[in-house]
C-alpha positions as CSV (number, residue, x, y, z in Angstrom):
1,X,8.9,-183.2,-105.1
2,X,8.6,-187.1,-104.9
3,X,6.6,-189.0,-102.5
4,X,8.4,-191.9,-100.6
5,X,7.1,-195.0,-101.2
6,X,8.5,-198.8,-100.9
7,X,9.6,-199.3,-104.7
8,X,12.1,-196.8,-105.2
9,X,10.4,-193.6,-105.7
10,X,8.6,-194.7,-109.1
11,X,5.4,-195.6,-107.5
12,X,3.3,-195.4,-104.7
13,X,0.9,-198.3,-103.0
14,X,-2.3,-198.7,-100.9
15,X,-2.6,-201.1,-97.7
16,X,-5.0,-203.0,-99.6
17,X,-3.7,-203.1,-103.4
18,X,-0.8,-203.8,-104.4
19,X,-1.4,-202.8,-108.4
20,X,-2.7,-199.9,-107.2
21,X,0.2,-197.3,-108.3
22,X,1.2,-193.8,-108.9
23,X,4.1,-193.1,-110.7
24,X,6.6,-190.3,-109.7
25,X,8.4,-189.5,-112.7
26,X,8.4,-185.8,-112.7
27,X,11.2,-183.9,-112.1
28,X,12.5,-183.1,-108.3
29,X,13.3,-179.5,-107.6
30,X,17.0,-178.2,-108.1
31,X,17.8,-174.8,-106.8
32,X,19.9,-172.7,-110.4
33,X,23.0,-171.7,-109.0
34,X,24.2,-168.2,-111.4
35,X,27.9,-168.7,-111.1
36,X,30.0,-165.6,-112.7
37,X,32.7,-166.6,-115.0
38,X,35.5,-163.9,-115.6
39,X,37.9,-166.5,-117.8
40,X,37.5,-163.9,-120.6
41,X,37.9,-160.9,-119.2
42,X,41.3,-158.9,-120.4
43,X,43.5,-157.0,-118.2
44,X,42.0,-153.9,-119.4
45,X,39.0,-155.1,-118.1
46,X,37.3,-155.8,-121.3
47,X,35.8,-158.9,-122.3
48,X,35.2,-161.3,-124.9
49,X,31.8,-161.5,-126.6
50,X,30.4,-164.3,-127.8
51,X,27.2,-166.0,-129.1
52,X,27.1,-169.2,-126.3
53,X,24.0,-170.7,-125.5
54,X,24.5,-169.4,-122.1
55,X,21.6,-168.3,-120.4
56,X,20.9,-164.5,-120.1
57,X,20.0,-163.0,-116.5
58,X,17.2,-160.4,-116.3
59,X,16.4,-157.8,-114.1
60,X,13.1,-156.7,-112.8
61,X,13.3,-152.8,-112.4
62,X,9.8,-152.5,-110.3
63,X,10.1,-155.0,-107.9
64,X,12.1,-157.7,-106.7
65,X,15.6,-156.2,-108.1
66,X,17.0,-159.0,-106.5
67,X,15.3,-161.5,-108.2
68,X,16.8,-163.0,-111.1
69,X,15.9,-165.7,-113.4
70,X,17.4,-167.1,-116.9
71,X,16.2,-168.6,-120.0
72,X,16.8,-171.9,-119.0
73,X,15.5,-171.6,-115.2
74,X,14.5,-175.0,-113.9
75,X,11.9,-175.5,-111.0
76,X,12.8,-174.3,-107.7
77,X,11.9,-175.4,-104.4
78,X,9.7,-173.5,-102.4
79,X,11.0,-171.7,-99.2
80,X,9.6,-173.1,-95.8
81,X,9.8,-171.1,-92.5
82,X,11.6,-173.5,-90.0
83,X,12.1,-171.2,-87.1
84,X,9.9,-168.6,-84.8
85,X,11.8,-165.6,-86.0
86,X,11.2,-166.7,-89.5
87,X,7.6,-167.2,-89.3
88,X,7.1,-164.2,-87.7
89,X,9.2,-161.9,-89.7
90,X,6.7,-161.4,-92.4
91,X,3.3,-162.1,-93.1
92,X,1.5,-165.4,-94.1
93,X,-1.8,-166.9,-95.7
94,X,-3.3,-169.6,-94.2
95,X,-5.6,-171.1,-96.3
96,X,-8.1,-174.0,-95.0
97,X,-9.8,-176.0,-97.7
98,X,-13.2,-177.0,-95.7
99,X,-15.7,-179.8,-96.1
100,X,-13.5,-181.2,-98.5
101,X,-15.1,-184.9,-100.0
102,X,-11.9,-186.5,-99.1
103,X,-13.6,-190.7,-98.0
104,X,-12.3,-193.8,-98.9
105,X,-14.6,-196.9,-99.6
106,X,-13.8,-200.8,-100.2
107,X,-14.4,-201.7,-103.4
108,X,-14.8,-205.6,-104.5
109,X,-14.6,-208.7,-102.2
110,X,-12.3,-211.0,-101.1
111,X,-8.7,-210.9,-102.4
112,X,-9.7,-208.4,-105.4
113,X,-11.2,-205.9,-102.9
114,X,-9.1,-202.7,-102.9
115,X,-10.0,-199.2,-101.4
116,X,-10.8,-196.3,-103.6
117,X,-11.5,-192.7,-103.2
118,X,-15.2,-192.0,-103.3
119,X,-16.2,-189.8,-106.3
120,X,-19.2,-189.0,-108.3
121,X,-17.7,-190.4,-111.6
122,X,-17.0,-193.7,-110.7
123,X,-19.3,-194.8,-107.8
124,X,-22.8,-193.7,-108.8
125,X,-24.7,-197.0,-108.0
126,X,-22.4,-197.2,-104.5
127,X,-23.5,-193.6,-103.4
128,X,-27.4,-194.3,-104.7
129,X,-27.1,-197.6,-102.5
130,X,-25.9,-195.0,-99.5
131,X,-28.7,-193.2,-99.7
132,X,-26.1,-189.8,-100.7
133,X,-26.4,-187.2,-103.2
134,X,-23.6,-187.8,-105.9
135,X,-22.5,-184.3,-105.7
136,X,-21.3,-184.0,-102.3
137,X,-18.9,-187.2,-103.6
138,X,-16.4,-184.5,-105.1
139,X,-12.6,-184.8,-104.1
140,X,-11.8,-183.2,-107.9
141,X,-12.7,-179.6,-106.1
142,X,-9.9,-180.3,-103.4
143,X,-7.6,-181.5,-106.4
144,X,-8.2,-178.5,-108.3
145,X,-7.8,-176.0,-105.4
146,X,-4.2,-177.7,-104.3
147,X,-3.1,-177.5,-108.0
148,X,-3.8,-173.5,-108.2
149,X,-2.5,-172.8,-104.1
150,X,0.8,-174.8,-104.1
151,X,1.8,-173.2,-107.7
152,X,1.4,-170.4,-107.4
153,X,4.2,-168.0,-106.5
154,X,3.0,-167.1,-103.4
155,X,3.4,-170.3,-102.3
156,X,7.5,-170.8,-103.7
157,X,8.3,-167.7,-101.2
158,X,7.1,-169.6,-98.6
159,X,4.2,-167.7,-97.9
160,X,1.6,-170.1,-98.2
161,X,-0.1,-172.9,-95.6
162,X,-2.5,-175.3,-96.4
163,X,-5.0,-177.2,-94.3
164,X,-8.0,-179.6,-95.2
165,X,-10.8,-180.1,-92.8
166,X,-12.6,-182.8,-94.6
167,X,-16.8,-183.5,-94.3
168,X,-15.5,-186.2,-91.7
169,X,-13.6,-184.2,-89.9
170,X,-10.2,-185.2,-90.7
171,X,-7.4,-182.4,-90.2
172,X,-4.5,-182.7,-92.8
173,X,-1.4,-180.4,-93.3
174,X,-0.1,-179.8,-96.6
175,X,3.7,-179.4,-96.8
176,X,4.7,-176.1,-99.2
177,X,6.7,-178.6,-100.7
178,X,5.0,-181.4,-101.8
179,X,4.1,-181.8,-105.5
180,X,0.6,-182.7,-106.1
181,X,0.0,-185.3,-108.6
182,X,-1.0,-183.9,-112.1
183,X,-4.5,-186.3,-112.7
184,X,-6.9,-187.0,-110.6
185,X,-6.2,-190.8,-111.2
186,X,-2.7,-190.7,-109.1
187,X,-4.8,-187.8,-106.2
188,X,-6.7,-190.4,-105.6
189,X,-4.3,-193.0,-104.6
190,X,-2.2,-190.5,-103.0
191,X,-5.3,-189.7,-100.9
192,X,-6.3,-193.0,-100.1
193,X,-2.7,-193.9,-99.0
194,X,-2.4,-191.1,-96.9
195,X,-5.9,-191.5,-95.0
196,X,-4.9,-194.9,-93.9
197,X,-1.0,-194.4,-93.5
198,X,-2.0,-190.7,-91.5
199,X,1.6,-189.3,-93.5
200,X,3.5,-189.4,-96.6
201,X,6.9,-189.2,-96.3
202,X,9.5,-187.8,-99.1
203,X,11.8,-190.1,-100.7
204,X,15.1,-187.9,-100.2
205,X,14.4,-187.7,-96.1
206,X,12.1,-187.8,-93.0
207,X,10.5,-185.1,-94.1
208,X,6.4,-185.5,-94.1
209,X,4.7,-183.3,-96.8
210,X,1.6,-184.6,-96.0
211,X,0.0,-185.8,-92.7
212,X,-3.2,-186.2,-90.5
213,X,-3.0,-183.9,-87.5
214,X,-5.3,-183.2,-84.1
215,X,-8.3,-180.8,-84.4
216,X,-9.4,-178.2,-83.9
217,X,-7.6,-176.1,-86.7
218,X,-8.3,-172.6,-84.9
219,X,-4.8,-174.3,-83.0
220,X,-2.8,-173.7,-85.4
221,X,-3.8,-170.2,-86.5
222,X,-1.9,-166.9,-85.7
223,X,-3.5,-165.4,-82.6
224,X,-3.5,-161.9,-84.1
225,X,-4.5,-163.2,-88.1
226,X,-7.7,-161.4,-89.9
227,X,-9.9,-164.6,-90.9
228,X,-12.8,-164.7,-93.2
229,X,-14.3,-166.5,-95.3
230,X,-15.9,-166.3,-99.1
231,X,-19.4,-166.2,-99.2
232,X,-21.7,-165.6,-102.0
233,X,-24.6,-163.9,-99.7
234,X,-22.0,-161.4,-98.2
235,X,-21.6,-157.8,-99.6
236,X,-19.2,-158.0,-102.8
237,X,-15.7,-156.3,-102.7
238,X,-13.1,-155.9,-105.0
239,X,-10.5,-157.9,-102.7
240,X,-7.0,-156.6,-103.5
241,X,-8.6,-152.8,-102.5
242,X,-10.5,-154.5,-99.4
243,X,-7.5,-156.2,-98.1
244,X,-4.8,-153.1,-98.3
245,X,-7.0,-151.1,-96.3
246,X,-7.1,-154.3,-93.9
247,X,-4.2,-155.7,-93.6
248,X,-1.8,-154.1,-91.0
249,X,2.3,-154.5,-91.7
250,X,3.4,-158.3,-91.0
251,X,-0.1,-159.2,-90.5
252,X,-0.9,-162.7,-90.9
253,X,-4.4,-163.7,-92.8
254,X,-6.1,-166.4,-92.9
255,X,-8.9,-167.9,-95.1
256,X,-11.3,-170.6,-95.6
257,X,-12.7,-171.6,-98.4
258,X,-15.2,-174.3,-98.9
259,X,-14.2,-177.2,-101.2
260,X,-17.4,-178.6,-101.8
261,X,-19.8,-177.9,-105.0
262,X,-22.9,-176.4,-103.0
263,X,-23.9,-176.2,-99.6
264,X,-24.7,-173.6,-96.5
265,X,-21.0,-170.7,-96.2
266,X,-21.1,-171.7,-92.2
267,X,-18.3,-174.2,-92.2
268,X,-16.1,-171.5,-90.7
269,X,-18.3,-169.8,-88.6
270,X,-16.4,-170.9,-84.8
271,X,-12.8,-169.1,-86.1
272,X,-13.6,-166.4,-88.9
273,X,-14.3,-162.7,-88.1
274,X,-15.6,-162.1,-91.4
275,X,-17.3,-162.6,-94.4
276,X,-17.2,-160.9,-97.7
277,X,-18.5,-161.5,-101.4
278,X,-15.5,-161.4,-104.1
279,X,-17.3,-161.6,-107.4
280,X,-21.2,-160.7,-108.7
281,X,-21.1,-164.2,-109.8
282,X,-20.6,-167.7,-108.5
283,X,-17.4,-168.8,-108.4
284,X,-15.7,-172.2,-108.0
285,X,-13.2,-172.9,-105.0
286,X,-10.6,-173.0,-107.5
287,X,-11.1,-169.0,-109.2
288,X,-11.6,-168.3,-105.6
289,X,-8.2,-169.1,-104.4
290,X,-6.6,-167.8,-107.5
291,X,-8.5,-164.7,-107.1
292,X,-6.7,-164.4,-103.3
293,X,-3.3,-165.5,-104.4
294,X,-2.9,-162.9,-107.3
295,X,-4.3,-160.6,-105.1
296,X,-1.9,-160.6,-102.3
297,X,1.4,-161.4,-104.9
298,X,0.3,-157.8,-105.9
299,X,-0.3,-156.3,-102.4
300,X,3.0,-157.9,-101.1
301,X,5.0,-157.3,-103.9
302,X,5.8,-161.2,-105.7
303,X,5.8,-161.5,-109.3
C-alpha cells in the first residue's frame, strides 16, 4: 500500500531534506473479483469449451475449500479486525520487535544538514566519535523482520500485529496494511519521517499505517494471551509441537522478539510468562519470526 506524502504519492520527504525521497511506485492492492459467466451455456445445460486465456480457479481439498485463487491472482489486501467481536472471534499473534536500533542523527551543517537513520554502514566515524559500539547501530534487523512478518500469510488473514519498542523507548504500531519499502535506502527515510512526523498516513484516506503510540506496550496486549519470548539459553523445543499443546481454542499469543544483533534476552522480562529455545543454533530475528509464522499457518490451518 502507498504512503501519503505531499507530492502525489510518488515520493515521500523528511522535515529537514527536501531531496530526500522515496518513491512509491509499486503496485496498490486490488481485491480479484471471480465473476461467473454463463453467456455460453446451452439450454441443455451444456457449454461451450474453449481455449481463452481466462484464468483457471483451483481448489484446495485439505484446507481452506473456500479459498480460491487463479493464475493471474494479483496482490490482495490484508484483512484488519475493526470491531470487538472481530478481534475476539479468533485468535491473534502479537508480535513486538524489541530494542529495535530505530535513531535518527543530523548529518552536515547549515542548509545541507539533513537527518539520517543511524546505521553501522554509513556512520562509522559518527558512532566511534559517540563513544558506541557500531553494532548496536542496526535498523537492517527491524527491516528484515517487517519484510518476513507483514508477508507472510498469516499476516493477509488479518492475524498478525506488530509493535516496535525501540532502544529509546519509542512505541510504534505497524498497520497490517502498510507495505514496507523493498531496500533499506527508502526504510530509512520512511523511518526518519515517521520519528519526527509521529504517523504516516495512506494516500487513498485517513488511515495511519504507521504511528508513535504511549507506553507501556503490556496496554495493548490481550489480558488472557500466552507471552514469551525466544531465548537462546532456554530449553530448546520444536515450536509447532510446543505451541499445540499450549495454545487453548481462540487463544491469543503474543511474542517478543529482540531486533538487535547481540545482547542480554531480558528485554521482555516485565510482560512474558515464558521463555523457550527454538533451534540448537543461533538464529537471526528474521529465521525467528519465520520460524513462528509457518508455525502457527500450520497449527491454524492458512496456507
Amino acid at each position: 500500500m502507498a504512503l501519503k506524502n505531499k507530492h502525489k504519492g510518488e515520493a515521500m520527504e523528511t522535515d529537514h531534506s527536501k531531496k530526500a525521497k522515496i518513491d512509491s511506485t509499486e503496485p496498490e492492492y486490488q481485491p480479484v473479483e471471480l465473476a461467473q459467466d454463463n453467456s455460453n451455456d446451452h439450454e441443455d445445460g451444456s457449454e461451450d469449451h474453449n481455449d481463452s486465456d481466462e484464468p483457471t480457479v483451483e481448489f484446495h481439498g485439505f484446507r481452506n475449500q473456500n479459498h480460491q485463487h487463479t493464475s493471474s491472482m494479483l496482490p490482495i489486501a490484508p484483512k484488519v479486525p475493526k470491531s470487538a467481536e472481530e478481534l475476539n472471534s479468533t485468535s491473534r499473534l502479537i508480535v513486538i520487535l524489541e530494542s529495535a536500533s530505530l535513531e535518527t542523527y543530523k548529518v552536515g551543517k547549515n542548509k545541507q544538514a539533513k537527518y539520517q537513520l543511524l546505521n553501522c554502514d554509513d556512520h562509522q566515524g559518527i558512532l566511534k566519535k559517540m563513544g558506541r559500539d557500531i553494532a548496536e547501530s542496526r535498523p537492517d534487523i527491524t527491516h528484515q523482520c517487517l519484510l518476513t512478518l507483514l508477508d507472510s500469510p498469516l499476516n493477509k488473514t488479518g492475524r498478525l500485529q506488530v509493535y516496535i519498542h525501540t532502544s529509546k523507548d519509542v512505541l510504534i504500531e505497524i498497520s497490517p496494511q502498510v507495505r514496507i519499502p523493498r531496500t533499506f535506502k527508502r526504510f530509512s527515510g520512511l523511518m526518519v519521517q515517521l520519528l519526527h512526523k509521529m504517523s504516516i498516513r495512506s494516500v487513498n484516506g485517513n488511515d495511519r499505517l504507521l504511528k508513535v503510540i504511549k507506553n507501556p506496550v503490556s496496554q495493548y496486549l490481550p489480558p488472557d494471551a500466552l507471552k514469551l519470548t525466544f531465548s537462546y539459553d532456554a530449553p530448546t523445543v520444536h515450536l509447532q509441537t510446543w505451541l499445540r499443546r499450549k495454545l487453548n481454542q481462540n487463544q491469543n499469543i503474543v511474542v517478543a522478539i529482540g531486533a538487535l544483533a547481540h545482547g542480554k534476552d531480558d528485554f521482555a522480562d516485565s510482560y512474558v510468562d515464558e521463555k523457550i529455545g527454538i533451534s540448537e543454533y543461533p538464529l537471526s530475528a528474521s529465521v525467528a519470526c519465520g520460524k513462528l509464522t509457518c508455525a502457527l499457518e500450520d497449527i491454524w490451518g492458512i496456507l
